[in-house]
N, CA, C and O of each residue as an XYZ file, in Angstrom:
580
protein
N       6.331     14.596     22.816
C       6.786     14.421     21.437
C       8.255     14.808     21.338
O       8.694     15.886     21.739
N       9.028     13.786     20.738
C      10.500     14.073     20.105
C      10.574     15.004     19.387
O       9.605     15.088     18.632
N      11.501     15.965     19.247
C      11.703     16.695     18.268
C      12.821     16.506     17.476
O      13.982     16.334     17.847
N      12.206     16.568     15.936
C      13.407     16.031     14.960
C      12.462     14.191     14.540
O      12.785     13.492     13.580
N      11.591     13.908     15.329
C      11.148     12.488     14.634
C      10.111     12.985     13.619
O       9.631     14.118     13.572
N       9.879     12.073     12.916
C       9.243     11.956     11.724
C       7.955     12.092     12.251
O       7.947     11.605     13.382
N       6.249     12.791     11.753
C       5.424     12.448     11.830
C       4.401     11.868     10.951
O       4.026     12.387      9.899
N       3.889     10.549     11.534
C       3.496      9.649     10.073
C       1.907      9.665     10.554
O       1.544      9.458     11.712
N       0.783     10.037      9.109
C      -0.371      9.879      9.737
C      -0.882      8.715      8.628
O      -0.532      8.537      7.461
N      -1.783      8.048      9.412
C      -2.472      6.967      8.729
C      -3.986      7.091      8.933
O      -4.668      7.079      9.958
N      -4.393      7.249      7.251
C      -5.719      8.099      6.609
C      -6.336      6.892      6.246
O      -5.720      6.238      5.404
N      -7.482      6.387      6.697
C      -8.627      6.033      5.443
C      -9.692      7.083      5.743
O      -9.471      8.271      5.977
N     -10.869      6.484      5.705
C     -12.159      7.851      5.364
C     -12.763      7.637      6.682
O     -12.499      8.749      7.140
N     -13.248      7.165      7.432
C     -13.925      7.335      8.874
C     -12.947      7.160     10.032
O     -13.412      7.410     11.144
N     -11.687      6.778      9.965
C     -10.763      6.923     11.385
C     -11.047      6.348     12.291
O     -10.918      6.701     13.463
N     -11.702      4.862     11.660
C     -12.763      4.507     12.760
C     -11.898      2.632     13.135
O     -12.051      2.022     14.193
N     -11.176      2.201     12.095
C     -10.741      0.867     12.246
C      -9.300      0.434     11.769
O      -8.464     -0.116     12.486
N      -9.156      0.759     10.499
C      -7.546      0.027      9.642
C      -6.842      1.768     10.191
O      -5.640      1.660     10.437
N      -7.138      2.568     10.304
C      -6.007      4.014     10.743
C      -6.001      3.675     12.636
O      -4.988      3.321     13.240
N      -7.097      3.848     13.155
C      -7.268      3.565     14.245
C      -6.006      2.403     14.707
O      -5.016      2.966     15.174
N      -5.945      1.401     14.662
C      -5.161      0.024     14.707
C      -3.950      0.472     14.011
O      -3.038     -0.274     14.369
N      -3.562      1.273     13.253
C      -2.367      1.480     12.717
C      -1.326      2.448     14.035
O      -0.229      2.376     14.589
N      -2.707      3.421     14.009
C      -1.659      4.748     15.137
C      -1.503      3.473     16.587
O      -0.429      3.479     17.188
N      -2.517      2.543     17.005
C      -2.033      1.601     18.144
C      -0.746      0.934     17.734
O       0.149      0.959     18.579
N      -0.438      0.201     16.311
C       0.271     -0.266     16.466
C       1.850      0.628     16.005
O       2.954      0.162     16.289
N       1.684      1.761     15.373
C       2.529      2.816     15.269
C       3.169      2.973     16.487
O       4.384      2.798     16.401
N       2.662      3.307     17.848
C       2.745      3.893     18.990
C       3.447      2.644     19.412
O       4.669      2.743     19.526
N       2.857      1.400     19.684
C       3.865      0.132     20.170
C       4.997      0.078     19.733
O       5.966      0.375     20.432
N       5.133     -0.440     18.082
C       6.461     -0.808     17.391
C       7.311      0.065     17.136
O       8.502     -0.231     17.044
N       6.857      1.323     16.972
C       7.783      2.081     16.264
C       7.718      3.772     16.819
O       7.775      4.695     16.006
N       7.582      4.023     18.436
C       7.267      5.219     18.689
C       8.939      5.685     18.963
O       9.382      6.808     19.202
N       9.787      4.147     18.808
C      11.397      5.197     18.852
C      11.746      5.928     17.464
O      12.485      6.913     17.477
N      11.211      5.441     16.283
C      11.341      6.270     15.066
C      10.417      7.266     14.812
O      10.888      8.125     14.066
N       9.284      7.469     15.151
C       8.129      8.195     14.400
C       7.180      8.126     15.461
O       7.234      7.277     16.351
N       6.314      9.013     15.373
C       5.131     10.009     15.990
C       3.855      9.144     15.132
O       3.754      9.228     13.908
N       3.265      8.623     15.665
C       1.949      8.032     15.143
C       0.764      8.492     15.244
O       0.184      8.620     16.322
N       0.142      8.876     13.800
C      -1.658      9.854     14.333
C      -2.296      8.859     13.181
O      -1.786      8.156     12.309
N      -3.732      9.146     13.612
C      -4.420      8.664     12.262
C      -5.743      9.854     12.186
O      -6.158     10.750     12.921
N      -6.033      9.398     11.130
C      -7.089     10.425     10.571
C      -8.160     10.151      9.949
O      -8.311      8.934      9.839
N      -8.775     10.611      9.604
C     -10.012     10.557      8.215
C     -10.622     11.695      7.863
O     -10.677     12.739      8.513
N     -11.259     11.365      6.392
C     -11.836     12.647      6.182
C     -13.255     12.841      6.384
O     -13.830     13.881      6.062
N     -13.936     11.641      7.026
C     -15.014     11.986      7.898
C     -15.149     11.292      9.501
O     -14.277     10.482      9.816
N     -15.775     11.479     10.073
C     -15.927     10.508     11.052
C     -17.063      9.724     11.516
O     -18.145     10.267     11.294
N     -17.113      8.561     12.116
C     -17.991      7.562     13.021
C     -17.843      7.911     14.071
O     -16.909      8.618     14.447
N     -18.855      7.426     14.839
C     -18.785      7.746     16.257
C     -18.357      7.882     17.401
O     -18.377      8.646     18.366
N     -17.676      6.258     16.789
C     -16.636      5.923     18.005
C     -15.627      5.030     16.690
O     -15.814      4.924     15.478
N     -14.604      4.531     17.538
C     -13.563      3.044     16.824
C     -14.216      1.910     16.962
O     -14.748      1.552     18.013
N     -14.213      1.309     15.956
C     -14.875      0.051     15.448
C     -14.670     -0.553     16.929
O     -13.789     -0.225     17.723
N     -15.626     -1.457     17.106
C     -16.045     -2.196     18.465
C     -15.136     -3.449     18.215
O     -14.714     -4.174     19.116
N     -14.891     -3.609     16.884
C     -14.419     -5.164     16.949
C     -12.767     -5.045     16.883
O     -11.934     -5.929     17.081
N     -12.579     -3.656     16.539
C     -11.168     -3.274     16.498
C     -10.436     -3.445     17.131
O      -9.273     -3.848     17.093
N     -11.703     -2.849     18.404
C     -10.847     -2.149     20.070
C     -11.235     -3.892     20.693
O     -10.495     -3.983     21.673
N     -11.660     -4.622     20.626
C     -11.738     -5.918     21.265
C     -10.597     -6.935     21.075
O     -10.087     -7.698     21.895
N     -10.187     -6.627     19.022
C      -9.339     -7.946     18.733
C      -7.648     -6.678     19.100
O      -6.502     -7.123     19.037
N      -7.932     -5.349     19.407
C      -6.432     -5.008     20.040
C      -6.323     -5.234     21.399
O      -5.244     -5.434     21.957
N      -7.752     -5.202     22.140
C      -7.044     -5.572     23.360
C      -6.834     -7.146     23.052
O      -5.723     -7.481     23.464
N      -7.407     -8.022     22.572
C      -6.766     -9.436     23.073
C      -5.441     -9.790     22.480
O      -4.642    -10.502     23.088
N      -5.078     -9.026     20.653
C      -4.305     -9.349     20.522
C      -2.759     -9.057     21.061
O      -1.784     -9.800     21.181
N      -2.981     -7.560     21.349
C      -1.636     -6.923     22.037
C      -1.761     -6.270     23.293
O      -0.960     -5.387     23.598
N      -3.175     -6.792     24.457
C      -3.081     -5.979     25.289
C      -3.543     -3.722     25.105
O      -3.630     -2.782     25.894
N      -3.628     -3.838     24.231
C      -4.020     -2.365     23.576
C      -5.398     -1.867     23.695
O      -6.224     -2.332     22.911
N      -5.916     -0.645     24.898
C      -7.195     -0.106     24.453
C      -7.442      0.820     24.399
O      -7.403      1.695     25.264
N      -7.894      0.865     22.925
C      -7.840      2.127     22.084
C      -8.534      2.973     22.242
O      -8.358      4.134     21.872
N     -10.106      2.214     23.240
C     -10.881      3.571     23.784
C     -10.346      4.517     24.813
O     -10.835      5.643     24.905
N      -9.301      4.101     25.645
C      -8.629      4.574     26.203
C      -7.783      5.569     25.858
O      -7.877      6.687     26.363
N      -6.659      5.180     24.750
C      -5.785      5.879     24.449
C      -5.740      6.520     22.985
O      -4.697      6.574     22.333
N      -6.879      6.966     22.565
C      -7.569      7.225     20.971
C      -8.726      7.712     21.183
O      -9.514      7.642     22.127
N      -8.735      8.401     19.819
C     -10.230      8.934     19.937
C     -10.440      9.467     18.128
O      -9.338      9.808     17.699
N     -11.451      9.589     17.149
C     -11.618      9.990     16.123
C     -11.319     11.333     15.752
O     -11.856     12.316     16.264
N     -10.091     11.376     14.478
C      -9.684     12.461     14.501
C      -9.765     13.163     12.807
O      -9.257     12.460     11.933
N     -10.322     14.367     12.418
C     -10.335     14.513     11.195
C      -8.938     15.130     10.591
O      -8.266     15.738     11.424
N      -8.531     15.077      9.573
C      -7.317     15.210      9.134
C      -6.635     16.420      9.971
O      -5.666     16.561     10.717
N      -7.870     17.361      9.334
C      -7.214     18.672     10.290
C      -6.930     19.048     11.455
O      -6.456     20.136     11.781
N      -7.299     17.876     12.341
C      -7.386     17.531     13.732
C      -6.084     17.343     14.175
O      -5.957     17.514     15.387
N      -4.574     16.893     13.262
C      -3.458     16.438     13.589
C      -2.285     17.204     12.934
O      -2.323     17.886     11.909
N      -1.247     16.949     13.735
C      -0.126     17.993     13.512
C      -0.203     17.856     11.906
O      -1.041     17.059     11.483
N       0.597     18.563     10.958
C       0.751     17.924      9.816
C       1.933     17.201      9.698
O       2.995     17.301     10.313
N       1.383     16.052      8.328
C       2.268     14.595      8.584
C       3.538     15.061      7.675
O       3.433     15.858      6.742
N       4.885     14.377      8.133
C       5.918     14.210      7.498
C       5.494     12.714      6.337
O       5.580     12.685      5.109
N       5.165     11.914      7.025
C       4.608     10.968      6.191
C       3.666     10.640      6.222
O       3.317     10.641      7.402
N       2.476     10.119      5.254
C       0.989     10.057      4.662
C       1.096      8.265      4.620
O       2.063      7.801      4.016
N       0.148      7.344      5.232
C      -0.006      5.899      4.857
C      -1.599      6.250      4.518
O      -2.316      6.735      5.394
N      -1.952      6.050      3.572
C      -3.646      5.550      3.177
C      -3.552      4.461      3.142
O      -2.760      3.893      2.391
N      -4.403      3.816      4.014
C      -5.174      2.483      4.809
C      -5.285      1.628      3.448
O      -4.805      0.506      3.287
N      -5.864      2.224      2.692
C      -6.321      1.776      1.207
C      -7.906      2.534      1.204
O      -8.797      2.342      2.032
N      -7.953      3.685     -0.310
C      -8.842      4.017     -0.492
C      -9.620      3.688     -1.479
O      -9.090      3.556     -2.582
N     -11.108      3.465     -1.338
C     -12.086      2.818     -2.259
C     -12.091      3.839     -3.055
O     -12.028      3.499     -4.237
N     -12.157      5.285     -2.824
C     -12.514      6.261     -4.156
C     -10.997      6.806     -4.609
O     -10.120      6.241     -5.262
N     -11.025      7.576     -4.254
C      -9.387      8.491     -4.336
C      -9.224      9.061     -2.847
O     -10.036      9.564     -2.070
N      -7.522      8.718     -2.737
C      -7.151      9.319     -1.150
C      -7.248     10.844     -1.501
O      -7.447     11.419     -2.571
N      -7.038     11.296     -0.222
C      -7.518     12.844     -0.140
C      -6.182     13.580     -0.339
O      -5.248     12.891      0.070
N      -5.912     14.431     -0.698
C      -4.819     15.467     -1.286
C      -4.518     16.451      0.468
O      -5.120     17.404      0.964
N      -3.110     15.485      1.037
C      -2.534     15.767      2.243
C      -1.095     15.647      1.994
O      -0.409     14.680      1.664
N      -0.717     17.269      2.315
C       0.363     17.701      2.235
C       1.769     16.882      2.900
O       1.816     16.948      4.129
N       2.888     16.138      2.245
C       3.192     15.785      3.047
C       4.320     15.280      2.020
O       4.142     15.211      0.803
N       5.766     14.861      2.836
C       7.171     14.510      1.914
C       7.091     13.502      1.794
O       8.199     13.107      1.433
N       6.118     12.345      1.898
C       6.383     10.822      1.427
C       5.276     10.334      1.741
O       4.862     10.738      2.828
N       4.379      9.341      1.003
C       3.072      8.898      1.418
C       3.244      7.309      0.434
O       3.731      7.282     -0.696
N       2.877      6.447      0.960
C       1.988      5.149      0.508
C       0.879      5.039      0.689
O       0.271      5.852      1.386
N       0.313      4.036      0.134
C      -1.013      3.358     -0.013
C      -0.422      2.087     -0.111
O       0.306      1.444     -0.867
N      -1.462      1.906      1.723
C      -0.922     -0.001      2.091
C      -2.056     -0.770      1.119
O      -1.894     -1.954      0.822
N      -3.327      0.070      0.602
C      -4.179     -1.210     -0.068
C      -4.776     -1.938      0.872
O      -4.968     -3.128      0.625
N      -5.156     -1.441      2.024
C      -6.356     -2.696      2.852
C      -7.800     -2.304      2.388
O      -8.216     -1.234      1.943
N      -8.449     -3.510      2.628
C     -10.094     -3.426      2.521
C      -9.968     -3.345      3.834
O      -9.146     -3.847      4.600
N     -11.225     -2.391      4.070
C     -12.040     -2.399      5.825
C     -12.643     -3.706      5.903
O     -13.459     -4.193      5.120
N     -12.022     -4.339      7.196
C     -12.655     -5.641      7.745
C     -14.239     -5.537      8.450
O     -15.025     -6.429      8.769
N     -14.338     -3.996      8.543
C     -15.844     -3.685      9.593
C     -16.995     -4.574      9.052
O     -17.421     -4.514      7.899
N     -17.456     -5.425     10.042
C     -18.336     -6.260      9.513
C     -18.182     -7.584      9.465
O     -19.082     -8.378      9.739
N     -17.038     -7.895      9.114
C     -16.228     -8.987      8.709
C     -16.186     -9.991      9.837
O     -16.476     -9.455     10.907
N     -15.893    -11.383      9.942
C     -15.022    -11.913     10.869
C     -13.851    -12.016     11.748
O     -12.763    -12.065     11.174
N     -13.863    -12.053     12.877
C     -12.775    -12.293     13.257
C     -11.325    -12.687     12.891
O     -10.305    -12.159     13.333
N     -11.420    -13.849     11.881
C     -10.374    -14.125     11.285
C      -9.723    -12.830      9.823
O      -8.566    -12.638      9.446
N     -10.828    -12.282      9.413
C     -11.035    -11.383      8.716
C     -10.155    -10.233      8.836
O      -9.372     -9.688      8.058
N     -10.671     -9.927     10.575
C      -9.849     -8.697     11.428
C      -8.496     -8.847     11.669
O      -7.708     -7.906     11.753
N      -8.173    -10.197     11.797
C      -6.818    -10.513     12.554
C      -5.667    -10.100     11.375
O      -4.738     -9.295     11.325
N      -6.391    -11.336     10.244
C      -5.396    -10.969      8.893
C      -5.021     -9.652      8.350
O      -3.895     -9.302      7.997
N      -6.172     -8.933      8.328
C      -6.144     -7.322      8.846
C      -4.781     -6.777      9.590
O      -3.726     -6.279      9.198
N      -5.196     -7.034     10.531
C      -4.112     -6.502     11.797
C      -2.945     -7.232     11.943
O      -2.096     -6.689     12.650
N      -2.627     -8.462     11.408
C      -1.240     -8.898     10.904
C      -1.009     -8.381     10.022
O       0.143     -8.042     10.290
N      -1.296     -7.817      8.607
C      -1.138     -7.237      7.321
C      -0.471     -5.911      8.001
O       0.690     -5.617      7.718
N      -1.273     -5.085      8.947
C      -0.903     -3.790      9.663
C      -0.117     -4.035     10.166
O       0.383     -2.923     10.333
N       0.787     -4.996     10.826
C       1.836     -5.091     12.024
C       3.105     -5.175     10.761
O       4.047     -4.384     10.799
N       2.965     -6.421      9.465
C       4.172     -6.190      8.976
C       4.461     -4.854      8.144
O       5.485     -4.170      8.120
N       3.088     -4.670      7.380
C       3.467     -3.003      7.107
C       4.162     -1.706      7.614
O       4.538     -0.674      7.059
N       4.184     -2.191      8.942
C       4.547     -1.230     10.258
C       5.634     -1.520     10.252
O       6.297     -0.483     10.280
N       6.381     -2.558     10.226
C       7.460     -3.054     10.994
C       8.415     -2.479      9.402
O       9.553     -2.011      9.442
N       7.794     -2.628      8.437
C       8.808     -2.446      6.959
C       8.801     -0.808      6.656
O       9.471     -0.317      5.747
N       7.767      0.131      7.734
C       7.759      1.446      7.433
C       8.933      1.333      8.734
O      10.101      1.286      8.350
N       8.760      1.300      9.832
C      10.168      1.647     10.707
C      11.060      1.341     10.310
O      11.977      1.836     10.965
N      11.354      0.826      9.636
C      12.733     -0.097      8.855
C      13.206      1.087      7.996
O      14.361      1.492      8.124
N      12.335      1.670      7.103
C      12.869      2.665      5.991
C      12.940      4.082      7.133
O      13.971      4.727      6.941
N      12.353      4.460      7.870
C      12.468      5.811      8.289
C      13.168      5.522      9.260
O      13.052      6.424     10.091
N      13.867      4.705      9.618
C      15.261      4.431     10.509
C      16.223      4.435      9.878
O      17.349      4.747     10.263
N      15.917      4.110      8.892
C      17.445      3.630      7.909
C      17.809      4.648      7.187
O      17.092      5.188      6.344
N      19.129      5.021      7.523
C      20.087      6.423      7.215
C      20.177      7.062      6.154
O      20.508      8.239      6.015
N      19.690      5.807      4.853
C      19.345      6.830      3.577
C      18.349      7.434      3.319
O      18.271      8.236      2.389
N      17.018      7.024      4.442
C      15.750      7.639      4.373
C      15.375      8.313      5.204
O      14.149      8.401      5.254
N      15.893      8.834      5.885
C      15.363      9.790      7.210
C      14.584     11.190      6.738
O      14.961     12.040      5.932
N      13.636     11.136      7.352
C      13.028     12.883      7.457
C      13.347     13.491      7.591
O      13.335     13.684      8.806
N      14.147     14.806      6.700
C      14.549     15.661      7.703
C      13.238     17.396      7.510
O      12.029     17.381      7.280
N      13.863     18.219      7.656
C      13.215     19.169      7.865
C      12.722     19.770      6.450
O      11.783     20.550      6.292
N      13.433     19.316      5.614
C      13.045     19.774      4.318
C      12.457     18.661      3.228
O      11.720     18.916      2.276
N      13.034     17.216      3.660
C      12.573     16.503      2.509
C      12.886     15.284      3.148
O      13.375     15.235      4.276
N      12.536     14.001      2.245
C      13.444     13.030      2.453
C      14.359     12.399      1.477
O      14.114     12.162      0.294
N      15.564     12.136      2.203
C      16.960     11.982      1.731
C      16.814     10.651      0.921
O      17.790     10.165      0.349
């Protein structure tokens, strides 16, 4: 881990599919700006089966490999908070900047279902490295600028 980068965690409630696929694609696109974890405030067993199938085909990525289910308290604490999108209310996690991307869980869903999913996650990703790179928004130790 860099010291001085931002750490961004990405929360829905089981840590099991849309956070899961976020910290993969966190870690690809954007591990020169920011530290990628994900979380939940409960857990499943494992990461969605269809998750870890459409990341390895789509980017080469396997997440059983390099992931594992983590409960909030399980991870450093975040400089920045993404909720996946929560059905009830997101959970109250300490932290200097947080969104809500608004996804529905695809678990269950189709393939095409998952993908749109995980394209929705890639440009979200690509427009969060954009702001925590960019010099008027940086993390620093106390806030963001």
């Amino acid at each position: 881990m860099n010291e001085g980068k931002p750490k961004v965690a990405f929360v829905c409630v089981h840590n099991s599919c849309r956070s899961q696929i976020a910290e993969a694609l966190g870690k690809k696109l954007a591990s020169d700006v920011f530290e990628s974890y994900s979380a939940g405030t409960e857990l499943k067993d494992r990461i969605n089966p269809d998750a870890v199938r459409l990341m390895k085909k789509l980017y080469g990525i396997d997440m059983e490999q390099t992931q594992y289910n983590k409960l909030i308290t399980d991870i450093p604490n975040p400089d920045v908070v993404i909720f996946m999108g929560c059905n009830v209310s997101c959970p109250n996690v300490p932290r200097k900047y947080a969104e809500n991307w608004g996804l529905e869980d695809p678990s269950g869903q189709s393939d095409e279902v998952f993908e749109e999913t995980i394209r929705k996650i890639e440009e979200n990703m690509k427009q969060l490295r954009q702001k925590l790179s960019n010099k008027e928004c940086v993390c620093t130790k106390t806030r963001f600028l």
